[in-house]
C-alpha positions in Angstrom: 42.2 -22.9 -61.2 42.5 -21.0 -58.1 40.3 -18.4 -59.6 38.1 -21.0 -60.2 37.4 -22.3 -56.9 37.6 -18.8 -55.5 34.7 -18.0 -57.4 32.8 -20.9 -56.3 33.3 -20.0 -52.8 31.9 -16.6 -53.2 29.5 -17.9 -55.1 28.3 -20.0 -52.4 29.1 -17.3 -50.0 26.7 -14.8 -51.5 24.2 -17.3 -51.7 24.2 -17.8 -48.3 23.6 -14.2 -47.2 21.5 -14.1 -49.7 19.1 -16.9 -47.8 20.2 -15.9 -44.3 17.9 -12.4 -44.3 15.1 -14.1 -45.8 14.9 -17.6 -43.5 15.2 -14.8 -40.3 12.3 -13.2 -41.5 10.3 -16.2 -41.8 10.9 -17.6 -38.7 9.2 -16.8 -35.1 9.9 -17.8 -31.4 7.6 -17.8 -28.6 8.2 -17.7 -24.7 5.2 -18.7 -22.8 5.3 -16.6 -19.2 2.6 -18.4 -16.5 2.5 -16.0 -13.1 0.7 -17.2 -10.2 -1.6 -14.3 -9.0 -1.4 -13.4 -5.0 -4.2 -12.3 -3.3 -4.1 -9.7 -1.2 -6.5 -8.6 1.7 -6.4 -5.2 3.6 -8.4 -2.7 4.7 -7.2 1.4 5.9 -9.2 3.3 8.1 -8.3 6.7 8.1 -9.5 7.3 12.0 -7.7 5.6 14.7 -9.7 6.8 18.4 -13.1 8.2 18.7 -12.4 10.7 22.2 -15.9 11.3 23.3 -15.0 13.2 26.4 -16.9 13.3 29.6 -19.9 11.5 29.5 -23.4 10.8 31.8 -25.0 8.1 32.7 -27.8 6.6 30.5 -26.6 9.3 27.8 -26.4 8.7 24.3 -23.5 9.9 22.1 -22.7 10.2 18.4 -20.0 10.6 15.8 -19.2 14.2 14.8 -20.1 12.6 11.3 -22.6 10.3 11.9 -22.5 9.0 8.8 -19.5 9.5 7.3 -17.1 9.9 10.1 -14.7 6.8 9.4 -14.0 6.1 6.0 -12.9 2.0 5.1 -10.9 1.6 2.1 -9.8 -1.4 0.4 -6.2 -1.6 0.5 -5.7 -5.0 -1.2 -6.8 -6.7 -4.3 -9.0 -8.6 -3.7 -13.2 -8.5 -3.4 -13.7 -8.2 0.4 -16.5 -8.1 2.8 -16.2 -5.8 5.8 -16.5 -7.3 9.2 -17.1 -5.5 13.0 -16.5 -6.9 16.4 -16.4 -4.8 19.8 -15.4 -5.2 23.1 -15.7 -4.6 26.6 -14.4 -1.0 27.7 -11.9 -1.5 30.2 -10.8 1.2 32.6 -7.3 2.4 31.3 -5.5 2.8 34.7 -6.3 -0.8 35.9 -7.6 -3.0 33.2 -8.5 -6.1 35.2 -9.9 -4.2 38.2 -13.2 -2.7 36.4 -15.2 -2.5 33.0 -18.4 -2.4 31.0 -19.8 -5.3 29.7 -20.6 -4.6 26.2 -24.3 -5.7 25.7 -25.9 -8.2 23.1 -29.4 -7.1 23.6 -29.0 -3.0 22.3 -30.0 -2.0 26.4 -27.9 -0.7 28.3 -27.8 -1.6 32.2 -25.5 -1.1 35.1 -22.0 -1.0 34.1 -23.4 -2.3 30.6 -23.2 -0.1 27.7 -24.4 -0.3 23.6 -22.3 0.2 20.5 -23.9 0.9 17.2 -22.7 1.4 13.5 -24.4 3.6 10.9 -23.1 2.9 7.0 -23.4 6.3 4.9 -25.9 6.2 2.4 -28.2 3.7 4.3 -31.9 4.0 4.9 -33.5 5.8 7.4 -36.2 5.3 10.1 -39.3 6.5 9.0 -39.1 9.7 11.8 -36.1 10.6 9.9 -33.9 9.0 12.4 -30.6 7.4 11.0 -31.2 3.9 11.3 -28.1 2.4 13.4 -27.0 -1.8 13.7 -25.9 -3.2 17.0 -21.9 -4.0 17.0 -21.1 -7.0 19.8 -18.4 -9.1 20.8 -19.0 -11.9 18.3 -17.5 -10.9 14.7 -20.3 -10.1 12.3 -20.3 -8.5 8.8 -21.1 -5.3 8.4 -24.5 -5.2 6.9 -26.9 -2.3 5.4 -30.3 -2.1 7.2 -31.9 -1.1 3.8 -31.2 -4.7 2.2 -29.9 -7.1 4.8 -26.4 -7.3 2.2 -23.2 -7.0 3.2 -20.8 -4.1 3.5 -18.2 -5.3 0.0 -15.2 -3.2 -1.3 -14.4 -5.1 -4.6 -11.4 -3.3 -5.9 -8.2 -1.4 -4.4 -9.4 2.1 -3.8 -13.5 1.5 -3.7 -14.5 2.9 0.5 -17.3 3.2 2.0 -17.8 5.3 5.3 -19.5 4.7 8.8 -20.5 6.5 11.9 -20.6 5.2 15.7 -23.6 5.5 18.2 -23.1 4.6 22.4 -25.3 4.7 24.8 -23.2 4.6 28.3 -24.5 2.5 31.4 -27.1 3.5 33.1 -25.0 3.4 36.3 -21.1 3.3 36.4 -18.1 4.3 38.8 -17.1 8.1 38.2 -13.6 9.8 37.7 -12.3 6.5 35.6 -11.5 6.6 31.7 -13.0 3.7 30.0 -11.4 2.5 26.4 -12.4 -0.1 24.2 -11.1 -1.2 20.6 -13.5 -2.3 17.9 -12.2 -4.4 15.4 -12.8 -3.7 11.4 -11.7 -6.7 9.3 -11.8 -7.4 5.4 -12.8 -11.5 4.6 -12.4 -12.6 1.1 -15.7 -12.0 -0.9 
């Protein structure tokens, strides 16, 4: 009778391993993952000063490059448009005590100087000239002259590169160094 009941037990044993591979193979899981995207904005600019050395009054003075002298590349991952603001130039040994005002108008006066941008690849006067935009103190996309559109970088990696125009006073107080800072900023697209 033992034998008996052995049997049965193996019996039901085998057919349980028998079943066991073929139910696994039949049956499927799933694990839904949800991720939350961040987006990232940043810019790189691969030149940090522009030294333009001695300069004259009423004098106008260009970018080694003028076109392509500053590259801007998207560092982030998201579609950004390229903004540009200046400043007044301040005299380095006493900030507070002098400076050029940094003009609105693209003419240069006493102790009033000009900044201008020129995007590589953009159209040109029709003497050939490079055709440049004024930068001011309000913050203003960058645009191409060719179009009117903004300067975008949709993706990590995509640049596009600049040069810088100035045109110094047309009177100003000798033996000082003036500096100013321009500010490049990426905006969500």
């Amino acid at each position: 009778m033992k034998a008996g009941i052995v049997g049965i037990v193996l019996a039901i044993i085998l057919a349980l391993l028998l079943c066991v591979p073929a139910v696994a193979q039949n049956s499927t899981g799933e694990v839904a993952i949800t991720m939350n995207t961040e987006e990232v904005l940043g810019i790189t600019l691969d030149k940090e000063a522009w030294l333009v050395g001695d300069v004259s009054s009423n004098t106008t003075y260009k970018t080694d490059l003028p076109a392509t002298w500053c590259t801007i590349t998207n560092a982030g991952n998201a579609n950004v448009n390229i903004h540009i603001k200046g400043d007044d130039a301040k005299w380095v040994d006493v900030p507070t005590a002098y400076k050029w005002t940094l003009s609105a108008d693209e003419v240069s006066g006493a102790h009033e100087y000009v900044l201008w941008y020129h995007i590589a690849g953009d159209k040109q006067t029709d003497e050939g000239k490079m055709s440049y935009t004024l930068i001011t103190t309000t913050e203003e996309p960058m645009k191409w002259t060719r179009d009117g559109s903004t300067l975008n970088l949709h993706a990590y990696g995509e640049y596009e590169q600049f040069g810088l125009k100035l045109l110094t006073p047309t009177f100003f107080y000798s033996g000082r160094t003036m500096s100013v800072t321009i500010t490049i900023s990426a905006v969500a697209a």
